[in-house]
ROKOL-519369 format. One record per residue (C-alpha): x, y, z. Coordinates in steps of 0.02 Angstrom, whole numbers, padded with zeros to 5 digits, always signed. Example, Ala and Ser with C-alpha at 12.3 -4.5 7.8 and 13.67 -1.06 7.14 Angstrom:
REM ROKOL-519369
+00615-00225+00390+00684-00053+00357
//
This chain:
REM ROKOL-519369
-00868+01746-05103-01064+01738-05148-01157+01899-05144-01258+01861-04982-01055+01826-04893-01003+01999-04983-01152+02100-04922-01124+02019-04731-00942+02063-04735-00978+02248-04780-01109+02268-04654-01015+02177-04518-00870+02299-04556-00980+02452-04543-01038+02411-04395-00885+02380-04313-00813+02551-04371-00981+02622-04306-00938+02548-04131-00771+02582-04129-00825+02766-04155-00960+02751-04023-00829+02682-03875-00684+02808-03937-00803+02956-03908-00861+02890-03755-00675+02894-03677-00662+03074-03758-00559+03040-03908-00611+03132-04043-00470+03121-04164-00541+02966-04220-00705+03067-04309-00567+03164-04412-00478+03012-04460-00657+02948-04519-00658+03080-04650-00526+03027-04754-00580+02831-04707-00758+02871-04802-00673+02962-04957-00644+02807-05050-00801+02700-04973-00933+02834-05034-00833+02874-05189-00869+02692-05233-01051+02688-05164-01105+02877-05250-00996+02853-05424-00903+03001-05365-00724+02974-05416-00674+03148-05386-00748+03155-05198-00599+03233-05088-00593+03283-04900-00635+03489-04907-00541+03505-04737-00377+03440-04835-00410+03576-04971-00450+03717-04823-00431+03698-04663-00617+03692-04558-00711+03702-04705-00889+03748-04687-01044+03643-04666-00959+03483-04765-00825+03383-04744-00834+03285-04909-00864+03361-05094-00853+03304-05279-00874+03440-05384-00907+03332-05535-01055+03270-05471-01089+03395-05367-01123+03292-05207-01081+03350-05022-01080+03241-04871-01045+03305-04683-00969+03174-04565-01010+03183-04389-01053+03070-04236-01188+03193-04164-01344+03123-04246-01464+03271-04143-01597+03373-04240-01501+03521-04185-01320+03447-04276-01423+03444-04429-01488+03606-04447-01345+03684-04399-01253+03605-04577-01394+03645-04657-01407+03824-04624-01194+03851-04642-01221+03754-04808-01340+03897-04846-01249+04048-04787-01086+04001-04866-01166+03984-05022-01133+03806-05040-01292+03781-05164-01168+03872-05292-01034+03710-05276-01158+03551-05236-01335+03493-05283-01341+03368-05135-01289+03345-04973-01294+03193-04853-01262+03193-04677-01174+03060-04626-01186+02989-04451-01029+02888-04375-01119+02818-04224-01317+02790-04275-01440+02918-04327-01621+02962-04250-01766+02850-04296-01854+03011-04341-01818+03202-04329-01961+03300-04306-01894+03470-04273-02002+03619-04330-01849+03718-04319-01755+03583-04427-01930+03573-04560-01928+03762-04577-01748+03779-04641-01768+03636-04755-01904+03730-04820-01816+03874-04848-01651+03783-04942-01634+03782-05138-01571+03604-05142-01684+03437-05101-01645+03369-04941-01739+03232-04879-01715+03192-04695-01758+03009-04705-01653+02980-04863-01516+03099-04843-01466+03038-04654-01360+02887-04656-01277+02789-04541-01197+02620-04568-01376+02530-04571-01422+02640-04727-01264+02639-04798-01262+02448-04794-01428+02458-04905-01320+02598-05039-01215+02435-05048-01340+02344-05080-01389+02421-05232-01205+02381-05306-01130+02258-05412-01048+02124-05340-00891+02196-05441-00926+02360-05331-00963+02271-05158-00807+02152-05176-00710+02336-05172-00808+02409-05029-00764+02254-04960-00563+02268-04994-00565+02445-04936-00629+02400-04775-00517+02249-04730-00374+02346-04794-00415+02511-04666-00470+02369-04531-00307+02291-04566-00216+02462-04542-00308+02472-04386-00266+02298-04317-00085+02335-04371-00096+02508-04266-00172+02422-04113-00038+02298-04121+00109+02429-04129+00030+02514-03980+00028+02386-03881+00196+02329-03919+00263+02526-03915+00365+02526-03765+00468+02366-03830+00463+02457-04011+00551+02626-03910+00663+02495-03793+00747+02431-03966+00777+02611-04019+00877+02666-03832+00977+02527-03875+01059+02627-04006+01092+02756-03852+01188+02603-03766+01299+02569-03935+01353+02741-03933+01402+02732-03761+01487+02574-03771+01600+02678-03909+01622+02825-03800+01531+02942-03945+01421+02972-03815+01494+02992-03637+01332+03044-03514+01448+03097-03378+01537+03229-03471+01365+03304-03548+01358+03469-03479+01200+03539-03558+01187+03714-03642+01037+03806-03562+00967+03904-03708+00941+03772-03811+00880+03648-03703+00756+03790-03650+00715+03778-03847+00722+03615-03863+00564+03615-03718+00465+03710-03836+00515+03606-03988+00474+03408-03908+00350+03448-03764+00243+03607-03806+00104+03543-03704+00173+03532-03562+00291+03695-03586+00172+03823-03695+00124+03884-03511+00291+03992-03510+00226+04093-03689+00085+04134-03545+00204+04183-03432+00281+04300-03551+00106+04367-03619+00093+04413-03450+00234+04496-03421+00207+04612-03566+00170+04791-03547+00139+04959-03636+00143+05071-03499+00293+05140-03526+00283+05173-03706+00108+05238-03694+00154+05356-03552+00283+05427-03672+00172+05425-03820+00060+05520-03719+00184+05677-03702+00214+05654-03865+00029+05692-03907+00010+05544-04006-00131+05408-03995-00074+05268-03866-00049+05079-03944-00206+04963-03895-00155+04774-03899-00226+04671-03754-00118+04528-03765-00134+04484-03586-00319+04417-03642-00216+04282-03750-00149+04224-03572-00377+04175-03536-00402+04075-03676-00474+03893-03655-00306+03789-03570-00288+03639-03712-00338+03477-03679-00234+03389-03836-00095+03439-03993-00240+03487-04088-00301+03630-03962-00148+03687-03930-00105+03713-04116-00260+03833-04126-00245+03916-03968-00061+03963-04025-00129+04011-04225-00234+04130-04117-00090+04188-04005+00033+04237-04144-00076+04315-04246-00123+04449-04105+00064+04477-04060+00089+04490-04273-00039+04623-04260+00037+04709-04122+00204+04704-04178+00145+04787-04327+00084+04941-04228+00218+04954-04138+00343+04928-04258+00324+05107-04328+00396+05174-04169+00563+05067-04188+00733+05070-04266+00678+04927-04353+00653+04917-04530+00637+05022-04669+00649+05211-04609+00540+05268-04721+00415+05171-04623+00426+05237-04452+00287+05359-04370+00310+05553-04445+00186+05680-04339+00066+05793-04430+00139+05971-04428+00086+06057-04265+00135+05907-04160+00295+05923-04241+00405+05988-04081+00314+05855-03969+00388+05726-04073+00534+05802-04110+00580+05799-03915+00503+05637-03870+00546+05528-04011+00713+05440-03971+00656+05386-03781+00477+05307-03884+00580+05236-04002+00690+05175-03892+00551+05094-03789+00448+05028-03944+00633+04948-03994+00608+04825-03804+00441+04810-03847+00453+04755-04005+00592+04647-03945+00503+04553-03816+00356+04522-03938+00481+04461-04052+00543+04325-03939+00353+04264-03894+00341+04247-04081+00495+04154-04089+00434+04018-03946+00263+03995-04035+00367+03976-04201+00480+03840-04118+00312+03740-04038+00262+03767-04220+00431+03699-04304+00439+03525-04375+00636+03527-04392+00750+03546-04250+00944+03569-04336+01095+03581-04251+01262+03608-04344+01439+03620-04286+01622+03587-04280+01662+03413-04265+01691+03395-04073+01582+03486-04003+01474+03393-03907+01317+03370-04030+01319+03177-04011+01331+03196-03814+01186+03337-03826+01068+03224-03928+01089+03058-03839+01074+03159-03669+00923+03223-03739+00838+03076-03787+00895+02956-03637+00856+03074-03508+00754+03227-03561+00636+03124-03679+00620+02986-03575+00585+03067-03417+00426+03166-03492+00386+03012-03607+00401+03087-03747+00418+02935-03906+00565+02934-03994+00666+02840-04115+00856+02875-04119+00959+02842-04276+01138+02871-04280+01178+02899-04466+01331+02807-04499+01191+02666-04474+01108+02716-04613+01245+02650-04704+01194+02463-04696+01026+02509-04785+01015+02541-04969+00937+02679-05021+00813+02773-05091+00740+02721-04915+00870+02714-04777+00770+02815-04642+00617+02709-04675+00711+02550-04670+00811+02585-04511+00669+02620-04434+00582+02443-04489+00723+02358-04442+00636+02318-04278+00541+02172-04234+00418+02263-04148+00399+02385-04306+00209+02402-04351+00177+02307-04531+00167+02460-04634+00198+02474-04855+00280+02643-04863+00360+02802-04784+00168+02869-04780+00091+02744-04684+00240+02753-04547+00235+02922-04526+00030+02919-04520+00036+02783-04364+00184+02889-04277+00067+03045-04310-00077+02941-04207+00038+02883-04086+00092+03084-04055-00109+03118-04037-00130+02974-03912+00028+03042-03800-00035+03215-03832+00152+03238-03866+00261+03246-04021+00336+03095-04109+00521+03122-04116+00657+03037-04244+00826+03092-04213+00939+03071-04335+01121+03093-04274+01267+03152-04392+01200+03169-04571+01369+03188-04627+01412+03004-04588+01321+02935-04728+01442+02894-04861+01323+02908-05009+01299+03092-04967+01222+03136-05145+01093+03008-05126+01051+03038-04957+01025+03229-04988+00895+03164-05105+00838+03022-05000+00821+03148-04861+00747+03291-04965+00591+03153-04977+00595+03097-04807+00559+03289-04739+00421+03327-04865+00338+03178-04824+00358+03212-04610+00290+03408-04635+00154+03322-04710+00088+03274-04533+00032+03372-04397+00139+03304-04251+00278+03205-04297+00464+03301-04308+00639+03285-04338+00796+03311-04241+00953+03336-04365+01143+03342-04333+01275+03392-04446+01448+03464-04452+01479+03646-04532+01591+03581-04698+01450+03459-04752+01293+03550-04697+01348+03707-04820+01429+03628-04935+01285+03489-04957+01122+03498-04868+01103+03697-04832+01020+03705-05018+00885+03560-04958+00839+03644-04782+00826+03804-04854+00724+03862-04925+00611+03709-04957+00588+03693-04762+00637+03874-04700+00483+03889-04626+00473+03737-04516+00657+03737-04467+00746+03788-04300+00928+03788-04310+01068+03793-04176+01248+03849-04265+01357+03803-04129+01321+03712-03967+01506+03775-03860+01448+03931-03910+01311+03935-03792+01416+03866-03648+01451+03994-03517+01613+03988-03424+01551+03906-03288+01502+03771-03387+01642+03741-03476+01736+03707-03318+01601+03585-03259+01651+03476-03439+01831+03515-03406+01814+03413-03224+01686+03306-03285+01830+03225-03416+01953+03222-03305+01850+03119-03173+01766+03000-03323+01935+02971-03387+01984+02951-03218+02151+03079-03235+02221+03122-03089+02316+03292-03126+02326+03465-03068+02312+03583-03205+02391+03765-03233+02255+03895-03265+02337+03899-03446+02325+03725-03472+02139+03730-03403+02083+03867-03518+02184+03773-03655+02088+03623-03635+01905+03709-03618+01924+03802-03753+01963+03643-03869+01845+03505-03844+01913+03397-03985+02101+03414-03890+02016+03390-03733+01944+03234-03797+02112+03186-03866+02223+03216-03704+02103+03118-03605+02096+02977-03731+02300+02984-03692+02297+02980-03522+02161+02880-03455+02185+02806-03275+02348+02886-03261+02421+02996-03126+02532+03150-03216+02534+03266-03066+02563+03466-03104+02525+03522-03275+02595+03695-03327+02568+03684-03498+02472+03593-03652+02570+03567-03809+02470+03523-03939+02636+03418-04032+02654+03313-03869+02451+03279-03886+02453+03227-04062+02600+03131-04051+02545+03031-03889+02370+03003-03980+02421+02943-04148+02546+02823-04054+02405+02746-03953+02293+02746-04085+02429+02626-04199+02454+02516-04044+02265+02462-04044+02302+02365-04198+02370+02203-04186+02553+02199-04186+02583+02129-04369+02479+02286-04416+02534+02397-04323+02690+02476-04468+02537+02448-04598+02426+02570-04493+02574+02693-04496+02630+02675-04679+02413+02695-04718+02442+02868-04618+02586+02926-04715+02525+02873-04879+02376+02986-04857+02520+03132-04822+02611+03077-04947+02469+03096-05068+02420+03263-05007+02605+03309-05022+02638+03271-05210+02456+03324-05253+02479+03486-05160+02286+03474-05099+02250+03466-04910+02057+03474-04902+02020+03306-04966+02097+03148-05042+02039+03034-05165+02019+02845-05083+02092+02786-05279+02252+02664-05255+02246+02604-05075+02245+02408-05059+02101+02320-04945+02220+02310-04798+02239+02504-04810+02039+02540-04851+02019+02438-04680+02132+02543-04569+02077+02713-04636+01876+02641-04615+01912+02605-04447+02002+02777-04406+01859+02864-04489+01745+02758-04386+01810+02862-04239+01818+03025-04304+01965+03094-04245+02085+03055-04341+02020+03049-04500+01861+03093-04578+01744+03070-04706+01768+03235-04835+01625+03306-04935+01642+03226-05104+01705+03322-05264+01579+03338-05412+01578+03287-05574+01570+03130-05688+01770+03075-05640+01736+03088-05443+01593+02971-05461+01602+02821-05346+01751+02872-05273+01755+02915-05091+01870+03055-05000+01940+03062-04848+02035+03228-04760+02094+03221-04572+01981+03287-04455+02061+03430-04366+02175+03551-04483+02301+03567-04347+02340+03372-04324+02327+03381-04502+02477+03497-04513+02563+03408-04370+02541+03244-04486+02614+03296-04655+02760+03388-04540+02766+03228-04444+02805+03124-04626+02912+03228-04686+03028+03248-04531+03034+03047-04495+03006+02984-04663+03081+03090-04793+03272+03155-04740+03348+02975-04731+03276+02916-04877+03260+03084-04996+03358+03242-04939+03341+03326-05077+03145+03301-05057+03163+03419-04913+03233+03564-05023+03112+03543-05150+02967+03529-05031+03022+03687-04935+03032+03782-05104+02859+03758-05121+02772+03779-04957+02760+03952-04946+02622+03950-05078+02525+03803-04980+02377+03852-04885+02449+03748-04725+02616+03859-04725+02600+03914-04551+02538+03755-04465+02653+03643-04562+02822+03758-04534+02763+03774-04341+02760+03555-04330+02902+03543-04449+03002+03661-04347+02950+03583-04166+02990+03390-04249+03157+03413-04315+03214+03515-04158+03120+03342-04062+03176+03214-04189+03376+03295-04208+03322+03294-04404+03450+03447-04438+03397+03449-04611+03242+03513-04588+03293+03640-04444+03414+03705-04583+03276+03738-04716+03165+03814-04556+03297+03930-04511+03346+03973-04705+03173+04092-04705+03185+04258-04710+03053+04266-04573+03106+04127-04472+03096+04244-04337+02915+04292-04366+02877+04072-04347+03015+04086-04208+02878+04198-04110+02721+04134-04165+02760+03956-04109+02867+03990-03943+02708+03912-03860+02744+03737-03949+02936+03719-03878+02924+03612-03734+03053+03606-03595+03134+03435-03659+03200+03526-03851+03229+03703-03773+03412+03759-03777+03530+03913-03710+03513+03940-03876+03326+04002-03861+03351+04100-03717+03474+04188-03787+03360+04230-03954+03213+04267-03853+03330+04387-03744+03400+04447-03908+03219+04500-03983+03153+04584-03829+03272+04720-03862+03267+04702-04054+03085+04694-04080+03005+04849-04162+02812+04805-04180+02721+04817-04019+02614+04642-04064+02765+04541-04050+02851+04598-03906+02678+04630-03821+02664+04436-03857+02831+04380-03821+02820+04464-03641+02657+04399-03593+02710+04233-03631+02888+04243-03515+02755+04326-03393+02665+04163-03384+02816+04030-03377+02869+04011-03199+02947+03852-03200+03120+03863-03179+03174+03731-03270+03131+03796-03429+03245+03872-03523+03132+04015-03579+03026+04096-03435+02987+04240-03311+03173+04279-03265+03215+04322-03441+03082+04468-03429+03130+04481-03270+03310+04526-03323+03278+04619-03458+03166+04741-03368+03340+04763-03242+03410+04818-03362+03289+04976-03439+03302+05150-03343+03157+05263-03313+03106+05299-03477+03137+05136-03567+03060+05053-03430+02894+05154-03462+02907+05146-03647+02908+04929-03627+02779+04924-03490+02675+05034-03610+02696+04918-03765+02668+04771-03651+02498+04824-03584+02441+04922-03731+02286+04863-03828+02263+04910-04042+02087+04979-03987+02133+05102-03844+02089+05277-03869+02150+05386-03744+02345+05352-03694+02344+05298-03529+02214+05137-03527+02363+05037-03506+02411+05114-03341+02248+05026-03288+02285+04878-03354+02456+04878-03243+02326+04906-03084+02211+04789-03140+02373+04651-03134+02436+04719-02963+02249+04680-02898+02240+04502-02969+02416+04483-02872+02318+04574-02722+02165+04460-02725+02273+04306-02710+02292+04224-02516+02459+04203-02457+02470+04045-02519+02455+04089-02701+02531+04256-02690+02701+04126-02629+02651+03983-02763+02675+04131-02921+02871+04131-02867+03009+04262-02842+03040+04323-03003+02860+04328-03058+02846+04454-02879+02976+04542-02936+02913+04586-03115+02759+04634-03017+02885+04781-02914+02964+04826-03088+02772+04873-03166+02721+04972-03006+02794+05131-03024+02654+05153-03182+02495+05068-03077+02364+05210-03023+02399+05248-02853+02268+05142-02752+02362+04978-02829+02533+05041-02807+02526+05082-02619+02441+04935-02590+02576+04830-02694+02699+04906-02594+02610+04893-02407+02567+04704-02462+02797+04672-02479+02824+04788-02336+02703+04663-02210+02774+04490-02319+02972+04540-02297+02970+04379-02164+02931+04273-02322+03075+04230-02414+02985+04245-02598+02960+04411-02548+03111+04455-02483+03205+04378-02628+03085+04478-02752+03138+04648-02652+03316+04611-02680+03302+04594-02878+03214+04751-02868+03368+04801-02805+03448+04789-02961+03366+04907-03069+03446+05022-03170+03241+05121-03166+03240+05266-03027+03065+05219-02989+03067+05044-02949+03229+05071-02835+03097+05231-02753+02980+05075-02729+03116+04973-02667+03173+05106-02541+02990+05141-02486+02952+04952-02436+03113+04944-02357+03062+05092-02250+02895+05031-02216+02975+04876-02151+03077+04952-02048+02941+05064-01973+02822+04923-01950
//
């Protein structure tokens, strides 16, 4: 290119970033004068011979009078598209009373639009006069016109990079305009990855029941524009009436912090106004909690107000009610500052057991929250990640996207997102779903480590993380904190901050996805709520079936049923291969007498293929936090996902697998597994299997213990109807008379209290007969052990527990009150002798007016047949009352 073509392409270039300036001012977007400042760094570094010229603002924020300075050459230049007389003598007189002489020797004003033919301000002339630098105000006001002649001056060398530089930032910008006009198909390819996870039932929308706290949070986090308002709200609810009005008794000088005031500053018109309006906001509650802070039981004591001497009594009287109500104020201060700090965070973390609900929460988040307010996102589930090679996996996935803008690096992303956050005046979000996924979890800590310094690095783009517990401490809690302490949020546990209501809501909501027709027993349903991952599991079992009346969950039954569906989805040849995979990994775990994690080392390709796929679904099996060290390198480890269907697995192997082919295995593994972390789960499921599976080995080296009796009790919950015997009820009749601790037998008679069908071998009528048989005393003694609690403190709170059971029986309608069944009624007349009297009249009014009902009369005759002098008074006194009535 001649030198004539080179000087017509620079001008040509200037001129078209001078109009572009011009028509994005005229539409009131601003932004695009700050991005000018870093787009002239390199164009008058070249032009000046200033290779050290820097942006000031990126060195302090808002610094004065200029916006560009080498201090090698000691050359200034302010950027700005106001070319008035009056914009010019302002810089000029903040470069003189900051002292700026002291730094630079000359300073240009550079004008983004086009300056003034002339400026012929006195006001302007007389503080030129009065500067000690030369400033020239027809040389030392540019705009592109004069900078085009500075080119001119250049070698061709030097104009052929002027050139370069501005083709490569007019490229950037042509790539930018590009991406924003394809952005909604760019954000389309991303909610596809929302539709994948649904199609694999990781996310299930109608089961989402959301957790309000943090989707209050999360407001703050992704849409503080639209949400600061509520801060407001707050500032305006605060008050220091109170405190003051007891600080004045106290003869001691009120608090003055008008943070109501904060509530009148200017409303925000963009991200940029709202970040200074909010700098402004916490620093005046910082400042307030610092006064009041000294009239708290917070922090150090030695910092809390002390009177002077002869105000001494005042204090003395007044101070616990002013500390007390500087403790709420300093509380609800403390929670404003908390909202601003989440607007302000750039990381949004949430951790948890596997199971519960994160991957629902996110995708919910993004499909319907994020959406709905517009809010552009990209969603990346990590086990994605996987098909990238690193060091660059978040950057690729997010590339891999025909619509992706044409950008170099990780930088140049992020920068475009950033603009793209300014334009929607709302943050850019990437969600990145289930760290943990990732198999190469020692380069992606790395990988990651980059990826976050690199996103803080810009004002407006931020990050939504998932990971489970295990991994997050054992591998990524060193890289979030305390490198990004400071812009991080983090939610521990999501079913945490589910009320009750709300877990009932996700209880029916499976039920009617999984379309399960079934009427549950109030144990079942708090067994299932309380569980999501067995939840999750039973409905997986029984999907589109009808299995009527549920009394009870066993969590054997559920494993079982799920493993044996889970086999049948591969193809029949398979199918003993998927099995044999299963026990291999027990049998592993088994000889190497480690349960946490196994070592992927020795399994064929068939067998890496099954256990991929069952760690593909998470339940099963999982990925494990790899072991360190040079031998564990490359090799991957696996663990099963849920300790107790762990336990249920290896007790599950040894009861099918190992008897018929090894007995004397059995022996030797028995000898051992009191020393095994999983004692207690594995003895529970090798206990329940061998009674299931007739394998009378094992029941043998079960009941060999010396405190069988102590697994006998803890696991009474896991024998289902089909393997109980006469055999267990007489045991269980055996031990409520034998039992000596008040634990167990409070245990063992809660859970007969709750059994009412009758064809179980073990329920209510064992209690029921075993409280026939206790007089007076020994009657009062049991009821006392059964409704004691380890922290009472006086000696009768279990008397109220006894009337707070009569009124639950009390509350029911008639229909219920039948539905609990005779003997459980009856139990109910053997406890109310030792009710306060309110619930024991009332227990014995409510049989009196039911004798027509046969439950009732029934449960009057058993009372009938105690050996207690109280219950047959009860007995005697209903009878009466009938007969009156």
């Amino acid at each position: 290119m001649t030198r004539q073509e080179l000087l017509q392409k620079s001008a040509s270039l200037l001129a078209r970033f001078a109009y572009e300036v011009r028509v994005s001012n005229a539409l009131g977007l601003f932004d695009i004068n700050t991005v000018a400042e870093d787009f002239l760094v390199p164009i008058f570094a070249t032009i000046l011979d200033c290779p050290d010229l820097q942006n000031q603002n990126r060195i302090q924020m808002n610094f004065p009078a200029v916006d560009l300075g080498c201090t090698t050459t000691r050359t200034s230049i302010q950027v700005t598209s106001d070319a008035s007389s009056g914009k010019i003598n302002e810089t000029l007189e903040k470069f003189k009373s900051h002292g700026l002489e002291a730094d630079f020797d000359r300073l240009l004003v550079y004008v983004l639009t086009e300056r003034q033919g002339t400026y012929t301000s006195k006001v302007l002339a007389k503080t030129i006069s009065g500067l000690t630098i030369d400033f020239d105000l027809t040389r030392d006001i540019l705009d592109y016109n004069g900078l085009a002649q500075l080119i001119g001056e250049l070698a061709n060398e030097e104009i052929q990079k002027i050139v370069d530089l501005l083709e490569a930032e007019f490229n950037k910008v042509d790539a930018r305009t590009k991406f924003r006009s394809e952005l909604d198909a760019f954000l389309r390819v991303s909610a596809q990855k929302i539709e994948d996870e649904r199609s694999t039932k990781k996310y299930i929308p109608s089961v989402f029941v959301e957790t309000t706290e943090t989707k209050e949070e999360m407001r703050f986090f992704a849409n503080p524009l639209f949400f600061f308002d509520k801060i407001d709200d707050e500032l305006r609810r605060f008050s220091l009436d109170h405190i003051n009005e007891l600080l004045r008794l106290a003869r001691v000088e009120e608090l003055d912090c008008d943070l109501r005031s904060l509530c009148d500053l200017a409303h925000p018109k963009n991200l940029f106004e709202l970040r200074d309006r909010l700098a402004t906001q916490q620093s005046e509650i910082s400042k307030a909690k610092e006064q009041v802070s000294v009239f708290t039981w917070y922090g150090e004591r030695s910092e809390r107000y002390e009177p002077k001497d002869y105000l001494t009594g005042y204090w003395t009287v007044f101070r616990h009610n002013v500390e007390s109500s500087g403790s709420g104020v300093f509380r609800s201060l403390d929670e404003i500052s908390k909202q601003i700090d989440l607007i302000q965070a750039k990381i949004f973390l949430i951790t948890g057991m596997a199971g519960q609900g994160k991957t629902n929460f996110v995708c919910d988040l993004v499909e319907n929250q994020f959406r709905k307010f517009e809010i552009p996102t990209v969603f990346i589930p990590a086990r994605k990640l996987n098909d990238f090679p690193g060091p660059n996996r978040v950057f690729s996935y997010i590339t891999n996207n025909r619509f992706a803008p044409d950008v170099r690096d990780i930088h140049e992303m992020l920068s475009l997102l950033d603009d793209v956050a300014r334009e929607f005046g709302k943050p850019f979000i990437i969600a990145i779903d289930g760290i943990n996924e990732v198999g190469d979890l020692d380069g992606f800590v790395s990988e990651l480590r980059v990826f976050l310094d690199a996103m803080c690095q810009y004002d407006f783009v931020k990050v939504i993380v998932t990971c489970r517990n295990e991994f997050f401490d054992h591998k990524f809690a060193g890289l979030f904190e305390p490198q990004f302490a400071e812009h991080l949020h983090r939610v521990q546990d999501l079913r945490n901050e589910m009320s009750e209501e709300n877990k009932d809501r996700l209880l029916n909501s499976y039920l009617h996805y999984f379309q399960i027709d079934a009427v549950l027993s109030d144990l079942a349903k708090e067994f299932l709520k309380n569980d999501l991952i067995l939840l999750r599991i039973f409905c997986d079992i029984h999907e589109g079936q009808s299995i009527g009346y549920v009394p009870d969950i066993y969590k054997g039954d559920i494993f079982e049923g799920y493993l044996t569906m889970k086999i049948g989805e591969f193809p029949a040849a398979a199918q003993r291969k998927a099995l044999a995979s299963i026990y291999k990994i027990c049998a592993n775990m088994l000889e190497n007498e480690d349960f946490a994690q196994l070592p992927m080392e020795g399994f064929d390709d068939t067998e890496t293929e099954i256990v991929e796929k069952l760690i593909g679904e998470d339940i099963i099996l999982r990925r494990e936090v790899p072991t360190t060290g040079l031998a564990s390198l490359g090799v991957e480890n696996i663990s099963f996902t849920y300790d107790e269907m762990r336990d249920f697995l290896l007790a599950h192997f040894v009861v099918v697998e190992t008897p018929p082919t090894a007995p004397e295995k059995v022996d030797e593994l028995f000898s051992k597994v009191r020393d095994w972390p999983i004692y207690e789960g594995f003895f529970r499921y090798a206990y329940v299997l061998a009674r299931k599976k007739k394998c009378q080995k094992v029941i043998e080296a079960c009941e060999s213990f010396k405190d069988f009796d102590r697994h006998y009790l803890n696991n009474l919950t896991l024998l289902s109807a089909d393997i109980q015997t006469p055999d267990d009820a007489v045991r269980v009749k055996s031990m409520l008379t034998t039992l000596t601790a008040e634990r167990d037998l409070r245990r063992l008679s809660w859970f007969l209290f709750r059994k009412r069908e009758a064809s179980d071998q073990l329920n209510v009528q064992i209690l029921l007969e075993h409280l026939s048989e206790l007089e007076d005393d020994a009657l009062e003694n049991f009821s006392r052990a059964m409704f004691s609690r380890s922290g009472d403190y006086r000696g009768s709170e279990w008397r109220d527990r006894v009337s707070s059971l009569l009124k639950s029986l009390l509350d029911l309608d008639k229909e219920q009150q039948v539905g609990i069944g005779c003997p459980a009624l009856a139990v109910a007349l053997y406890f109310a002798p030792f009710a306060r009297w309110e619930e024991r009249e009332a227990t014995k009014n409510l049989f009196s007016s039911r004798w027509p009902v046969q439950e009732f009369r029934d449960a009057i005759s058993m009372g009938k047949k105690a050996n207690s002098g109280g219950v047959q008074a009860c007995v005697a006194e209903i009878e009466g009352g009938q007969a009156t009535s």
